[in-house]
Backbone and ligand atoms as CSV (ligand in chain L), in Angstrom:
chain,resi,resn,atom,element,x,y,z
A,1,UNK,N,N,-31.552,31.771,58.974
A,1,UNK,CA,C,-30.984,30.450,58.706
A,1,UNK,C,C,-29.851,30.160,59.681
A,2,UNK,N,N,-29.857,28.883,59.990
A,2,UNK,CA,C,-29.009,28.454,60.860
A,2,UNK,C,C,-28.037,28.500,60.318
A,3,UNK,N,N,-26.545,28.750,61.241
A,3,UNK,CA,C,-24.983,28.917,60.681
A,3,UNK,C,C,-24.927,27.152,60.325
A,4,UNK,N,N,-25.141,26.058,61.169
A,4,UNK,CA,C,-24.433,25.169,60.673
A,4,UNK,C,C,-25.512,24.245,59.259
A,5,UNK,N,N,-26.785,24.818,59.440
A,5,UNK,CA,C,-27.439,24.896,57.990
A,5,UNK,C,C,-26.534,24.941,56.879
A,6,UNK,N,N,-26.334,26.720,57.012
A,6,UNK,CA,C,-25.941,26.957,55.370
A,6,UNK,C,C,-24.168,26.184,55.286
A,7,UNK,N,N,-23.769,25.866,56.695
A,7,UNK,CA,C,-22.619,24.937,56.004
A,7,UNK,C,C,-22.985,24.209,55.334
A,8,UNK,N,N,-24.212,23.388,55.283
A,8,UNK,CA,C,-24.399,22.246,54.916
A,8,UNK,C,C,-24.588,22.391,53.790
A,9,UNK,N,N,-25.544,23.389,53.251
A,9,UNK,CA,C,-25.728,23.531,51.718
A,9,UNK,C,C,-24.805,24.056,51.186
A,10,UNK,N,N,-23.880,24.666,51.886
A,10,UNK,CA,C,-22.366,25.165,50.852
A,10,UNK,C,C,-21.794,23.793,50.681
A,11,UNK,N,N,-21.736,23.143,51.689
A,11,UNK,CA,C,-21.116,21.530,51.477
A,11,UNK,C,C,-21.169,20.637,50.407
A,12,UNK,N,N,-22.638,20.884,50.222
A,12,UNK,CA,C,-23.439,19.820,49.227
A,12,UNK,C,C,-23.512,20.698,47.860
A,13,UNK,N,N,-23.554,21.655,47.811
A,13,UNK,CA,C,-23.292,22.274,46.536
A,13,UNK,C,C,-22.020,22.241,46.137
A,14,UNK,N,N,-20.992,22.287,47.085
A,14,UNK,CA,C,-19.861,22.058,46.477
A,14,UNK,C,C,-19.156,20.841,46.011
A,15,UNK,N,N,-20.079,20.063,47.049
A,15,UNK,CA,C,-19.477,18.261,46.560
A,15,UNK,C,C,-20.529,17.974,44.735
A,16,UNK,N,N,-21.584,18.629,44.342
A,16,UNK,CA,C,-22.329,18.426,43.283
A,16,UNK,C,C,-21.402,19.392,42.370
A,17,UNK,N,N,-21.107,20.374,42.619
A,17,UNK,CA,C,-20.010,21.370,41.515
A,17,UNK,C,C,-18.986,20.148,41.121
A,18,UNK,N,N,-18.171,19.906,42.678
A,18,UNK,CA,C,-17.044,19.165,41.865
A,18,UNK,C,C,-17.187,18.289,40.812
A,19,UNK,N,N,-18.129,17.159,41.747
A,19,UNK,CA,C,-18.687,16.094,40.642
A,19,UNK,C,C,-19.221,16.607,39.548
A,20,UNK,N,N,-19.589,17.531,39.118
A,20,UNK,CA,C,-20.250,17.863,37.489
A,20,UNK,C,C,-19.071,18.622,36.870
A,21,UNK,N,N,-17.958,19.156,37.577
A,21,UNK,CA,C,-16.788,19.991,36.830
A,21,UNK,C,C,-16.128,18.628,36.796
A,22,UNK,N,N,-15.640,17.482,37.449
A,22,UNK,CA,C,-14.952,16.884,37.533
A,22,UNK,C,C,-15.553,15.766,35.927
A,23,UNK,N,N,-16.774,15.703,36.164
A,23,UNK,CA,C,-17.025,14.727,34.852
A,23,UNK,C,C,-16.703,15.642,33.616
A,24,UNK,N,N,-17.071,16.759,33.377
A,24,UNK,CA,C,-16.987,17.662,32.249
A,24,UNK,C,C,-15.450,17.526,31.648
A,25,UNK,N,N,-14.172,17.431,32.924
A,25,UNK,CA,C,-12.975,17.318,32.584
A,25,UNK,C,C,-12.969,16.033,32.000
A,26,UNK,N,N,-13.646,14.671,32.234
A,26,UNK,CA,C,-13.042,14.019,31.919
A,26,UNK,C,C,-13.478,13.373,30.362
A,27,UNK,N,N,-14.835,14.446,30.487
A,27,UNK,CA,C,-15.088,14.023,28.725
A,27,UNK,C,C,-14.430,15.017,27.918
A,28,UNK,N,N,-13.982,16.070,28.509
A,28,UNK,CA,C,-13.448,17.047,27.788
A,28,UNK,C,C,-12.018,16.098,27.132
A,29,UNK,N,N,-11.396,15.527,27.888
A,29,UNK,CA,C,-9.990,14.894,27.893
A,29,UNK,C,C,-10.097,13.941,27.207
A,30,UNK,N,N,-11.502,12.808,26.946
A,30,UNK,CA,C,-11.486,11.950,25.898
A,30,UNK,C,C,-12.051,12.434,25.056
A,31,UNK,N,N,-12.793,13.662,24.366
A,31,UNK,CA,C,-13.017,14.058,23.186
A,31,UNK,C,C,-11.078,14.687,22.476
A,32,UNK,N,N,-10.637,15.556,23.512
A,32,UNK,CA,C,-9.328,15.687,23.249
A,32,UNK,C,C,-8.261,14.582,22.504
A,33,UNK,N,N,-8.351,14.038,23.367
A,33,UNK,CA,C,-7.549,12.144,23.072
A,33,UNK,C,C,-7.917,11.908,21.686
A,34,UNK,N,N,-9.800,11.929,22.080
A,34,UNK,CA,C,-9.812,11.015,20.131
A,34,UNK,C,C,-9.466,12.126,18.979
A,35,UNK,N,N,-9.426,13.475,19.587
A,35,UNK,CA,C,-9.296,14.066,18.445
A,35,UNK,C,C,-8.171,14.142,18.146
A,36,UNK,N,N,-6.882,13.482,19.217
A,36,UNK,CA,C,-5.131,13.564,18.760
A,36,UNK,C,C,-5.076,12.203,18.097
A,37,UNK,N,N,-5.863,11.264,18.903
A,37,UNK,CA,C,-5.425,9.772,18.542
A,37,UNK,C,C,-6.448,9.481,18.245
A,38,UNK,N,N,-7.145,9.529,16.525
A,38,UNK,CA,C,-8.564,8.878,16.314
A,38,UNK,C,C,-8.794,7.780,16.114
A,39,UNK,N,N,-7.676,6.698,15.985
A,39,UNK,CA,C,-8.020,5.372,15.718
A,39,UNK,C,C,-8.008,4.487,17.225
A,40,UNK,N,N,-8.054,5.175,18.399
A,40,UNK,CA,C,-8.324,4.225,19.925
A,40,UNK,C,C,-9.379,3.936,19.682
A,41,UNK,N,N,-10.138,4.310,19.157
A,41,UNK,CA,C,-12.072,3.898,19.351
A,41,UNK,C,C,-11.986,2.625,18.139
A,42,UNK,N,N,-11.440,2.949,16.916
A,42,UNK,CA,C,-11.227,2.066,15.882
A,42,UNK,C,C,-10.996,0.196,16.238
A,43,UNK,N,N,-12.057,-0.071,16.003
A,43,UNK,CA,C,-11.327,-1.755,16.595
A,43,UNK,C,C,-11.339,-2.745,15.256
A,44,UNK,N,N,-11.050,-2.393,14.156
A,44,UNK,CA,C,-10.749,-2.658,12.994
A,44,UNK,C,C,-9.718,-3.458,12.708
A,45,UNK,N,N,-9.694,-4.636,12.215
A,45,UNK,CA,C,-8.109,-5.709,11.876
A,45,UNK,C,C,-7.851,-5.225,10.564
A,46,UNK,N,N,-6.814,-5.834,10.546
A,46,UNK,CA,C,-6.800,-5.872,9.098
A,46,UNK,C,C,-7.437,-7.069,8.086
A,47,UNK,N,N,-8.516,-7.995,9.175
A,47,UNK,CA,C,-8.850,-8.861,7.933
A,47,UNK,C,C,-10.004,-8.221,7.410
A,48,UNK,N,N,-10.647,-6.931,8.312
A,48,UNK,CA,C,-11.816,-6.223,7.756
A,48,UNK,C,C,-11.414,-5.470,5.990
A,49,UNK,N,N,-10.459,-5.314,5.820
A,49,UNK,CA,C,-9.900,-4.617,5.053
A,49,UNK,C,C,-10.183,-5.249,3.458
A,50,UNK,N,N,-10.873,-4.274,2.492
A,50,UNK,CA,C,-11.207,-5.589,1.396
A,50,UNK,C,C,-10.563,-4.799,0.295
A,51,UNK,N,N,-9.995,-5.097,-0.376
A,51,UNK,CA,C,-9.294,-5.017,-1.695
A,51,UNK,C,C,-10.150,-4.883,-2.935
A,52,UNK,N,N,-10.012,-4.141,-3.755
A,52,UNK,CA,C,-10.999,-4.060,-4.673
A,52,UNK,C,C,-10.352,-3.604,-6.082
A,53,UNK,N,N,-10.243,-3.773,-7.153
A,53,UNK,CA,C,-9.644,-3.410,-8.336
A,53,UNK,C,C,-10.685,-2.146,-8.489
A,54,UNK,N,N,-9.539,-0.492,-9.185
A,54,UNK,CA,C,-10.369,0.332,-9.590
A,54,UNK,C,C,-10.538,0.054,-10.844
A,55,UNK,N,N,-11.721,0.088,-11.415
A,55,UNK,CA,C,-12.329,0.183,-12.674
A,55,UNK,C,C,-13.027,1.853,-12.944
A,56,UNK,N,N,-13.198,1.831,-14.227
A,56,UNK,CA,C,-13.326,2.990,-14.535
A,56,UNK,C,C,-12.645,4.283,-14.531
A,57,UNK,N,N,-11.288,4.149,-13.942
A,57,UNK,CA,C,-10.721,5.241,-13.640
A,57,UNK,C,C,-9.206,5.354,-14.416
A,58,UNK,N,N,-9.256,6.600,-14.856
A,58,UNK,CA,C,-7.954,6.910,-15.832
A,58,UNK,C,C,-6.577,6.619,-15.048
A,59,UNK,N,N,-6.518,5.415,-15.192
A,59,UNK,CA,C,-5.035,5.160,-14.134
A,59,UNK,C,C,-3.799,5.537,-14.287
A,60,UNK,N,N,-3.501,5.616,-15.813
A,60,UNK,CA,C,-2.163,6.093,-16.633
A,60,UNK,C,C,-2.413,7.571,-16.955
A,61,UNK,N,N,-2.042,8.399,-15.924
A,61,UNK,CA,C,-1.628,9.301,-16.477
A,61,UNK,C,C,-0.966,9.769,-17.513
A,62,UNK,N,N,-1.240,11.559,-18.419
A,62,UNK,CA,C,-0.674,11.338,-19.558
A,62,UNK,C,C,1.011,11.507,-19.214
A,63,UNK,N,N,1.242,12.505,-18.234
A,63,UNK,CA,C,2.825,12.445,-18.151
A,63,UNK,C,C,3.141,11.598,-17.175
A,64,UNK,N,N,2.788,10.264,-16.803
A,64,UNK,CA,C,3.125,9.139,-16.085
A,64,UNK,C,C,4.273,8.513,-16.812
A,65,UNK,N,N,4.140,8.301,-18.202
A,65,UNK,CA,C,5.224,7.520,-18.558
A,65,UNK,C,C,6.475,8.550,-19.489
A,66,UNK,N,N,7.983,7.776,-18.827
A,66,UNK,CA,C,9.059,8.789,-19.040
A,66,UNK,C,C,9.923,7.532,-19.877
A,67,UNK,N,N,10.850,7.301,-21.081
A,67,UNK,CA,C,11.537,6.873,-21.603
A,67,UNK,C,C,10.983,5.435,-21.533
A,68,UNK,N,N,9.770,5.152,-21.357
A,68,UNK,CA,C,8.882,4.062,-21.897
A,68,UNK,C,C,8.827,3.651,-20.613
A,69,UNK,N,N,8.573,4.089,-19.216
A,69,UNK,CA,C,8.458,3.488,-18.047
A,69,UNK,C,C,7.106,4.488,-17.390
A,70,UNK,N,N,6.193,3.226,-17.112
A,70,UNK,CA,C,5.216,3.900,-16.181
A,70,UNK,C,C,5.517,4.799,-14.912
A,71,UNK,N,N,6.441,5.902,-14.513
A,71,UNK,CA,C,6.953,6.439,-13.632
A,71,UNK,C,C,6.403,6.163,-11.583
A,72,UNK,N,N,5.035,6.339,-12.027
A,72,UNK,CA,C,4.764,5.973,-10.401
A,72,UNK,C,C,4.620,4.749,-10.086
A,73,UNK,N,N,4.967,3.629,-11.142
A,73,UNK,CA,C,5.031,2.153,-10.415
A,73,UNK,C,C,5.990,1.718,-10.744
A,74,UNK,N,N,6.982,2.273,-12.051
A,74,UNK,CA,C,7.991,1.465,-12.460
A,74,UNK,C,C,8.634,0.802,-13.780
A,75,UNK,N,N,6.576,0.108,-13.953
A,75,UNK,CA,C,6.332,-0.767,-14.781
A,75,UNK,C,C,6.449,-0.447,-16.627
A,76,UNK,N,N,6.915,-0.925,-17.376
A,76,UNK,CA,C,7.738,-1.042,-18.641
A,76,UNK,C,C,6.361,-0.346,-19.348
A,77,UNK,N,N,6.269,0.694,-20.762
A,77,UNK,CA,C,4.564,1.196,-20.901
A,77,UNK,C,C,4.659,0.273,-21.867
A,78,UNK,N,N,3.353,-0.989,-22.008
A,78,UNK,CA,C,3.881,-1.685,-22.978
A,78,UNK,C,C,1.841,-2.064,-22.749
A,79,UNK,N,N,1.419,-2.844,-23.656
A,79,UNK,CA,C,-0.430,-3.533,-23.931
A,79,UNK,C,C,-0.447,-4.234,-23.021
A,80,UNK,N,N,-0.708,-3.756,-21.909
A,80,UNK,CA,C,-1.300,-4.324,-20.797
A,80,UNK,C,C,-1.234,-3.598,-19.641
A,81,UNK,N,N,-0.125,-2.752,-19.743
A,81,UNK,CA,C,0.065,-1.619,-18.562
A,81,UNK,C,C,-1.245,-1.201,-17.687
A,82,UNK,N,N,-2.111,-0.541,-18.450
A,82,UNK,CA,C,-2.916,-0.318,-17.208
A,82,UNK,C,C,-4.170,-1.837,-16.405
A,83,UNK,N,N,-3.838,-2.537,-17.073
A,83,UNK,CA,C,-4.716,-3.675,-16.430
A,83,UNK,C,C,-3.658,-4.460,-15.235
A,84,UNK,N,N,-2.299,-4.368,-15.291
A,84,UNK,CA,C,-1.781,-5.017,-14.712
A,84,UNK,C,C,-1.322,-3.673,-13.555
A,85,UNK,N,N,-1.529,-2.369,-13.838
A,85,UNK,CA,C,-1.506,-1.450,-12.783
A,85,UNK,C,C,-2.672,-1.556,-11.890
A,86,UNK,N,N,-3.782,-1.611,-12.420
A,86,UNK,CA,C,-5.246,-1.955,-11.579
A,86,UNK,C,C,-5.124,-2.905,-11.129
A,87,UNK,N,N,-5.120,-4.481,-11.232
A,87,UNK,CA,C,-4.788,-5.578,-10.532
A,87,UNK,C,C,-3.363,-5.957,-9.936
A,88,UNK,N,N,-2.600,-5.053,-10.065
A,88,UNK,CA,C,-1.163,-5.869,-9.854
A,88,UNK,C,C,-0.781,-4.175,-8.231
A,89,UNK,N,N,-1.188,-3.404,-8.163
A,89,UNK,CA,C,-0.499,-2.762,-7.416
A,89,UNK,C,C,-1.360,-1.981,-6.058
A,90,UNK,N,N,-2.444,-2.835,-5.924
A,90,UNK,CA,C,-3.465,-2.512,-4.754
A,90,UNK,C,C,-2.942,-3.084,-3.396
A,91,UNK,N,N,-2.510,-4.063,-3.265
A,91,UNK,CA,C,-2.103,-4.669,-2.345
A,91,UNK,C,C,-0.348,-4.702,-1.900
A,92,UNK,N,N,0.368,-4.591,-2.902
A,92,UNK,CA,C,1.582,-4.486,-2.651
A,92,UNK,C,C,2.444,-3.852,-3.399
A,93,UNK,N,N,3.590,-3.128,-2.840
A,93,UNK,CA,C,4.401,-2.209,-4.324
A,93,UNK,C,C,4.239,-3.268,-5.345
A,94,UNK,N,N,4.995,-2.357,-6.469
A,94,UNK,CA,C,4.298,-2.588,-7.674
A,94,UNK,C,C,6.233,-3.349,-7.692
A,95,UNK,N,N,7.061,-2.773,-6.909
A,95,UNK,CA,C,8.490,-3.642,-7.228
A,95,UNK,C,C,8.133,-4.838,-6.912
A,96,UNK,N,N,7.621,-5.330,-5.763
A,96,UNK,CA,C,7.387,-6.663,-5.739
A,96,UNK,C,C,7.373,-7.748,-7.303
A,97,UNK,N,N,6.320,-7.138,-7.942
A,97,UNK,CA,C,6.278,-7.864,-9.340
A,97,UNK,C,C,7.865,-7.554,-10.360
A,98,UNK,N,N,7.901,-6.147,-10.482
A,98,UNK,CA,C,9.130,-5.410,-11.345
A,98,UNK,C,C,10.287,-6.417,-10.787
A,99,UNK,N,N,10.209,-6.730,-9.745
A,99,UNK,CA,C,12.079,-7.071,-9.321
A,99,UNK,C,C,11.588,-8.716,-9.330
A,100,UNK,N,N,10.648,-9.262,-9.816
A,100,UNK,CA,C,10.408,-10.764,-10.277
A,100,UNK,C,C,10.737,-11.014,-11.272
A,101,UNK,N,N,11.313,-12.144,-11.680
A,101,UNK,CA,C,11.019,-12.593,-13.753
A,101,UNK,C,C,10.607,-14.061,-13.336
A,102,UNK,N,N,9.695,-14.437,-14.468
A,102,UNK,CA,C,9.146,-15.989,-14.414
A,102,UNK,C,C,8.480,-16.617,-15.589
A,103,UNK,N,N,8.478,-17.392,-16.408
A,103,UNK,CA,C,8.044,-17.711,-17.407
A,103,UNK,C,C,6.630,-17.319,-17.410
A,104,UNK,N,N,5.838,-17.466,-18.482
A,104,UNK,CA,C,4.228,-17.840,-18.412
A,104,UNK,C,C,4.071,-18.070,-17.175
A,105,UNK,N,N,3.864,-20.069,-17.023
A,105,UNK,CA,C,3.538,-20.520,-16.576
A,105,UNK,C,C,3.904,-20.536,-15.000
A,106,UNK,N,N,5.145,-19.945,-15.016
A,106,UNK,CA,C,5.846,-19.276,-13.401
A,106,UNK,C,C,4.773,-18.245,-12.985
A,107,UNK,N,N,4.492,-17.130,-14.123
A,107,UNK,CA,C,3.827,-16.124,-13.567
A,107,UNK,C,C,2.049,-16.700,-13.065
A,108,UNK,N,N,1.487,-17.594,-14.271
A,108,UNK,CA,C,0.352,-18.252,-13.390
A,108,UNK,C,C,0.384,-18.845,-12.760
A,109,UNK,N,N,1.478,-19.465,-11.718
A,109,UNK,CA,C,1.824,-20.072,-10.517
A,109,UNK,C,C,1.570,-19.321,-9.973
A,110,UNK,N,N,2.450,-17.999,-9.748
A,110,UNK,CA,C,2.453,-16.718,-8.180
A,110,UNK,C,C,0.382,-16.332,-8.512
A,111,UNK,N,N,0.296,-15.833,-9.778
A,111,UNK,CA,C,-1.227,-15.547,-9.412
A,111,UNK,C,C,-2.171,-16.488,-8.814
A,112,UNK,N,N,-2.242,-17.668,-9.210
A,112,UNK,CA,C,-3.228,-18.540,-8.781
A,112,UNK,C,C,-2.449,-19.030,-7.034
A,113,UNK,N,N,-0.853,-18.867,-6.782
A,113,UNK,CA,C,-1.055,-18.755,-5.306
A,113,UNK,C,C,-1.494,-17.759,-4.688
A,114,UNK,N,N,-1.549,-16.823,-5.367
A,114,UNK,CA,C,-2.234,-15.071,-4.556
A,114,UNK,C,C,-3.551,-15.594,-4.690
A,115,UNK,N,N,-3.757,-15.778,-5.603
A,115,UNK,CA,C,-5.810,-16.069,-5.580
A,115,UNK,C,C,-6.059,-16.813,-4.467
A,116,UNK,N,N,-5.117,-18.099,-4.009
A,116,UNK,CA,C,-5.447,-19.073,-3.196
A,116,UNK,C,C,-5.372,-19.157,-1.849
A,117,UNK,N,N,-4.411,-17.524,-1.498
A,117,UNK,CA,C,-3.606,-17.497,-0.499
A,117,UNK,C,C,-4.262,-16.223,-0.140
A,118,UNK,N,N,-4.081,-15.055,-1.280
A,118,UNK,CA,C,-3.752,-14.295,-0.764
A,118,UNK,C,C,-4.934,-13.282,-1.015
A,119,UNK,N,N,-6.178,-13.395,-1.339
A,119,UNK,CA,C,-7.516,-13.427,-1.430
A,119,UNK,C,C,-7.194,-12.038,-2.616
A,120,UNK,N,N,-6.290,-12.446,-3.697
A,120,UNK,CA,C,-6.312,-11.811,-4.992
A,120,UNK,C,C,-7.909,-12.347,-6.076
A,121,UNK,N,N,-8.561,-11.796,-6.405
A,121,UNK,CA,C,-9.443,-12.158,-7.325
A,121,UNK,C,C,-9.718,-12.538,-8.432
A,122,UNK,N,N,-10.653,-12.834,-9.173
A,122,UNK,CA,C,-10.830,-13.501,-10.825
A,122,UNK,C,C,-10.203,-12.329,-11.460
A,123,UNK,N,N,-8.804,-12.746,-11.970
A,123,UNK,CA,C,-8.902,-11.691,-13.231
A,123,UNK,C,C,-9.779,-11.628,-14.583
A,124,UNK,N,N,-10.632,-12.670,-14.389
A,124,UNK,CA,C,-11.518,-12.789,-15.668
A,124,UNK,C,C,-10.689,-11.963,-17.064
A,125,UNK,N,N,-11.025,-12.169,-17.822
A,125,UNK,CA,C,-10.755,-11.453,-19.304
A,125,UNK,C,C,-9.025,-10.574,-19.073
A,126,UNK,N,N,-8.838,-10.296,-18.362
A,126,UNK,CA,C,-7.636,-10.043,-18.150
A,126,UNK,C,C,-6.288,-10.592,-17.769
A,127,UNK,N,N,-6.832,-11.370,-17.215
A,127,UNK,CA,C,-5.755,-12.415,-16.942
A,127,UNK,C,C,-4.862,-12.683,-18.193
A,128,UNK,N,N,-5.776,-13.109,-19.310
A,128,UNK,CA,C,-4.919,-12.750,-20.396
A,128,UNK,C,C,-3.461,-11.778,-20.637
A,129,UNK,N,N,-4.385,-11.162,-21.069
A,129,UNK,CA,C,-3.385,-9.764,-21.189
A,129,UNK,C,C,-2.515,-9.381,-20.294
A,130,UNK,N,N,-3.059,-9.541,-18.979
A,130,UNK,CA,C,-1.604,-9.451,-17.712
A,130,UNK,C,C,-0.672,-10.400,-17.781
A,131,UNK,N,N,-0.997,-11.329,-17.673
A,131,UNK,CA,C,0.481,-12.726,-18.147
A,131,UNK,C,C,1.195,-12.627,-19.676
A,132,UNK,N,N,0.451,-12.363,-20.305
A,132,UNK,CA,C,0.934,-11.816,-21.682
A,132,UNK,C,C,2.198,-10.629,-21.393
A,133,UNK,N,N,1.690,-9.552,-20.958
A,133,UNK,CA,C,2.272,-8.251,-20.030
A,133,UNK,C,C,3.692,-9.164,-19.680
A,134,UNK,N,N,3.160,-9.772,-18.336
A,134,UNK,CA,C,4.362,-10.490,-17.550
A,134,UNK,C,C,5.375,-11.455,-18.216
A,135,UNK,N,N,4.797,-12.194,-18.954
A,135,UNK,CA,C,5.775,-12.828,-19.846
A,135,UNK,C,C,6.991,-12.672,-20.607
A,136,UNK,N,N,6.362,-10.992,-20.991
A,136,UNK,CA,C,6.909,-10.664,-22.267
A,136,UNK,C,C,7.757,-10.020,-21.773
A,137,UNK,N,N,7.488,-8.695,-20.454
A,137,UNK,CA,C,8.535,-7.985,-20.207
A,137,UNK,C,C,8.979,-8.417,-18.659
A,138,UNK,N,N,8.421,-9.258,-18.075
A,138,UNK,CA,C,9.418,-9.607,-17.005
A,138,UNK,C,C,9.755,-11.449,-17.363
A,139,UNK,N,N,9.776,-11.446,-18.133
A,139,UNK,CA,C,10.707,-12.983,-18.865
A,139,UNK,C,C,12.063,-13.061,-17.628
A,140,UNK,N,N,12.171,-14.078,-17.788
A,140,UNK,CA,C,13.870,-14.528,-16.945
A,140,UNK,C,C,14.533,-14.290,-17.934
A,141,UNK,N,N,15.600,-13.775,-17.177
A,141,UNK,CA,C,16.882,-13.408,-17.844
A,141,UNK,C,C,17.685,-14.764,-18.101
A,142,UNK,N,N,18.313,-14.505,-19.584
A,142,UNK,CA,C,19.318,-15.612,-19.884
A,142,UNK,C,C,20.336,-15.642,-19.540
A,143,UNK,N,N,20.655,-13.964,-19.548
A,143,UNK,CA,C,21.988,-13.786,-19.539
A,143,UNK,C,C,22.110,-13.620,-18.526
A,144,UNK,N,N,22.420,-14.232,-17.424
A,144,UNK,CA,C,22.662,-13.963,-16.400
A,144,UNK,C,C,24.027,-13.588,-15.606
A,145,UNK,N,N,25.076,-13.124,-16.534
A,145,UNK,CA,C,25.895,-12.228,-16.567
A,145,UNK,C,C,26.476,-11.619,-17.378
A,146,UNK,N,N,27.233,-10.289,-17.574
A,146,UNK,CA,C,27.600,-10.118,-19.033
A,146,UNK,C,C,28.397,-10.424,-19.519
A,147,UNK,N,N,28.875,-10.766,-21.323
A,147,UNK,CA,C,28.838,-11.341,-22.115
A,147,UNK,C,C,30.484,-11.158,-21.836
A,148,UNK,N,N,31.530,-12.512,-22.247
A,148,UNK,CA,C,32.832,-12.367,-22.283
A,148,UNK,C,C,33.738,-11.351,-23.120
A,149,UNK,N,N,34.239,-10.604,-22.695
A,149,UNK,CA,C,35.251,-9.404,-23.941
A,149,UNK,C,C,35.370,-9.846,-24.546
A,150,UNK,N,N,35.327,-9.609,-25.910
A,150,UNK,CA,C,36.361,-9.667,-26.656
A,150,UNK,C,C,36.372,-8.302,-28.211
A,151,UNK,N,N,37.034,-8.636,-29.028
A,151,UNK,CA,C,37.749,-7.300,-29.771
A,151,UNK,C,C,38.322,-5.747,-28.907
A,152,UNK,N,N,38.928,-6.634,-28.133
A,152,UNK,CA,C,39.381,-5.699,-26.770
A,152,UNK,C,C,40.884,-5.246,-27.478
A,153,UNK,N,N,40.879,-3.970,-27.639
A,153,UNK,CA,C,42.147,-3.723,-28.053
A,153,UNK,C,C,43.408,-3.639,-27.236
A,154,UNK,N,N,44.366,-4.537,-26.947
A,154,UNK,CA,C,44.870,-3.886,-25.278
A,154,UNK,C,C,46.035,-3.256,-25.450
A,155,UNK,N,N,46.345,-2.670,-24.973
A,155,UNK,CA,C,47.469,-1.553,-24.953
A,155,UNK,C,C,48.410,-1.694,-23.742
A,156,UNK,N,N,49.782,-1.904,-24.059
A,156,UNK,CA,C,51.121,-1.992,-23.150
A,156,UNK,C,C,50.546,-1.190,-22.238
A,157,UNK,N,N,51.161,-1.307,-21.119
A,157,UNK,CA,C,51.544,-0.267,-19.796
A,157,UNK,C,C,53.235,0.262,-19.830
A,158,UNK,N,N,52.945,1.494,-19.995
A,158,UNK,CA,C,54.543,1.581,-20.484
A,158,UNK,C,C,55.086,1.935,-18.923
A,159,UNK,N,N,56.392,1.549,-18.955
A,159,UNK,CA,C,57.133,1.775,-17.775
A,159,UNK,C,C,57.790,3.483,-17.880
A,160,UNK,N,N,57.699,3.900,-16.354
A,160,UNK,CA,C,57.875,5.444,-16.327
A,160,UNK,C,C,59.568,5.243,-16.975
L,1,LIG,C1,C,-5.374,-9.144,-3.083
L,1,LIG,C2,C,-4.055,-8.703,-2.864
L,1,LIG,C3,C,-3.040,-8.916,-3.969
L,1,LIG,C4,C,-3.132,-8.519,-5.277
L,1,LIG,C5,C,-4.247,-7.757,-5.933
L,1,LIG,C6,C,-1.923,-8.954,-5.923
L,1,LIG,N1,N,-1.103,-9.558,-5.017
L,1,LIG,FE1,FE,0.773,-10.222,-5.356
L,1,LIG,N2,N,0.943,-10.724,-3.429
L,1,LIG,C7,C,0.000,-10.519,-2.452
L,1,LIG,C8,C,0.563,-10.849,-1.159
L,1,LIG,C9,C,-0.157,-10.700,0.169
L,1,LIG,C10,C,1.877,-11.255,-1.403
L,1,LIG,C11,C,2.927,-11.667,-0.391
L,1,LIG,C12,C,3.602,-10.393,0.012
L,1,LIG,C13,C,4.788,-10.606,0.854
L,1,LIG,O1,O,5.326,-11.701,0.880
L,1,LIG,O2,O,5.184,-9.614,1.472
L,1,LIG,C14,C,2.094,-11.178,-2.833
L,1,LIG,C15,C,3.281,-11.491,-3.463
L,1,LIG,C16,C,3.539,-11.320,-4.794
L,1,LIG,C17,C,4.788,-11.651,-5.451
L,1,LIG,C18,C,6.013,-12.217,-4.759
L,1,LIG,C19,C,5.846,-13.712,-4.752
L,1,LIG,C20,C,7.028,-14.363,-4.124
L,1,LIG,O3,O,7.240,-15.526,-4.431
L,1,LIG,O4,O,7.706,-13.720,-3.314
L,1,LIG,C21,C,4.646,-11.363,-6.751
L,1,LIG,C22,C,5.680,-11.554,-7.847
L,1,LIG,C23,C,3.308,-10.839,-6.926
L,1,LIG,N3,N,2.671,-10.816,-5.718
L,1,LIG,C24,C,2.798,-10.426,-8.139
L,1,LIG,C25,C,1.517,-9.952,-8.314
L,1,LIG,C26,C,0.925,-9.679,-9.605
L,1,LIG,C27,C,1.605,-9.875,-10.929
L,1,LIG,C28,C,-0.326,-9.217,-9.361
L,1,LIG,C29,C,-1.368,-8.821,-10.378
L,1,LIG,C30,C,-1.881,-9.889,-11.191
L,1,LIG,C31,C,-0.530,-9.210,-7.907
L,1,LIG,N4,N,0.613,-9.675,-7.320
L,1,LIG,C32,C,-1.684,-8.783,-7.277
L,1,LIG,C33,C,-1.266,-10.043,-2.629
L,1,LIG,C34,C,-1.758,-9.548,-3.812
């Protein structure tokens, strides 16, 4: 074999090595990537995202509630608790509602603007019982500060 032959095939074998080591690196480096960062491939919004009430599922734990408070949402344990935990805390903390007060008819205002707005669903048959819920224990406050002293016993400041 000719000397400037086998240059040639060392040449060309080596330009086909690189190119097949060189691609291997570079899928090696995007299997790497997606496996640090798996949501680059993800082209998902958030309007794909669908909301769904769980049904069927034991939502109230038995040691969930502590001195009459549902502990992991907040919410007061009172006949309606777990329907207004299933519909009321999928989409947003559950303080959102807790740190609200609104009459009845306040509270079927915010729902029917979430239904309208905020692609909240039929509470069918529940709706009831959740505004009932809301009424009763997140009512507006009357007192909206506390009540003036009095039978205050007061006692001199005696001088040293
Ligand atoms: C489908 C999603 C969804 C569900 C389920 C949902 N909400 Fe909302 N709610 C929203 C969105 C979105 C907002 C606006 C959040 C914000 O402003 O950050 C909101 C806001 C609120 C607010 C604040 C309103 C205001 O004027 O600031 C209250 C109170 C509320 N929701 C109560 C409830 C109650 C009670 C339930 C159960 C009956 C409920 N939400 C269920 C989506 C939902």
């Amino acid at each position: 074999m000719h000397y400037e032959e086998f240059k040639k095939i060392v040449k060309r074998t080596y330009v086909v090595l690189s190119l097949f080591f060189g691609l291997l690196l570079i899928i090696a480096g995007g299997l790497v990537y997606e496996m640090l960062y798996p949501s680059f491939l993800i082209t998902e919004t958030d309007q794909d995202i669908v909301y769904e009430p769980i049904e069927n599922l034991e939502v109230i734990g038995k040691n969930d509630i502590k001195n009459g408070i549902h502990e992991p949402t907040g919410f007061v344990d009172a006949n309606g608790l777990e329907q207004v935990v299933i519909n009321c805390t999928p989409c947003h903390s559950a303080k959102l509602v807790t740190q609200n007060r609104a009459t009845r008819e306040g509270w079927i205002g915010i729902i029917r603007w979430m239904q309208e707005t905020q692609n909240l669903w039929d509470l069918g048959a529940n709706e009831a019982v959740i505004v009932d819920y809301l009424a009763t224990h997140y009512a507006p406050e009357n007192k909206g500060r506390r009540e003036l002293l009095n039978n205050i016993e007061w006692y001199d400041l005696k001088d040293k």
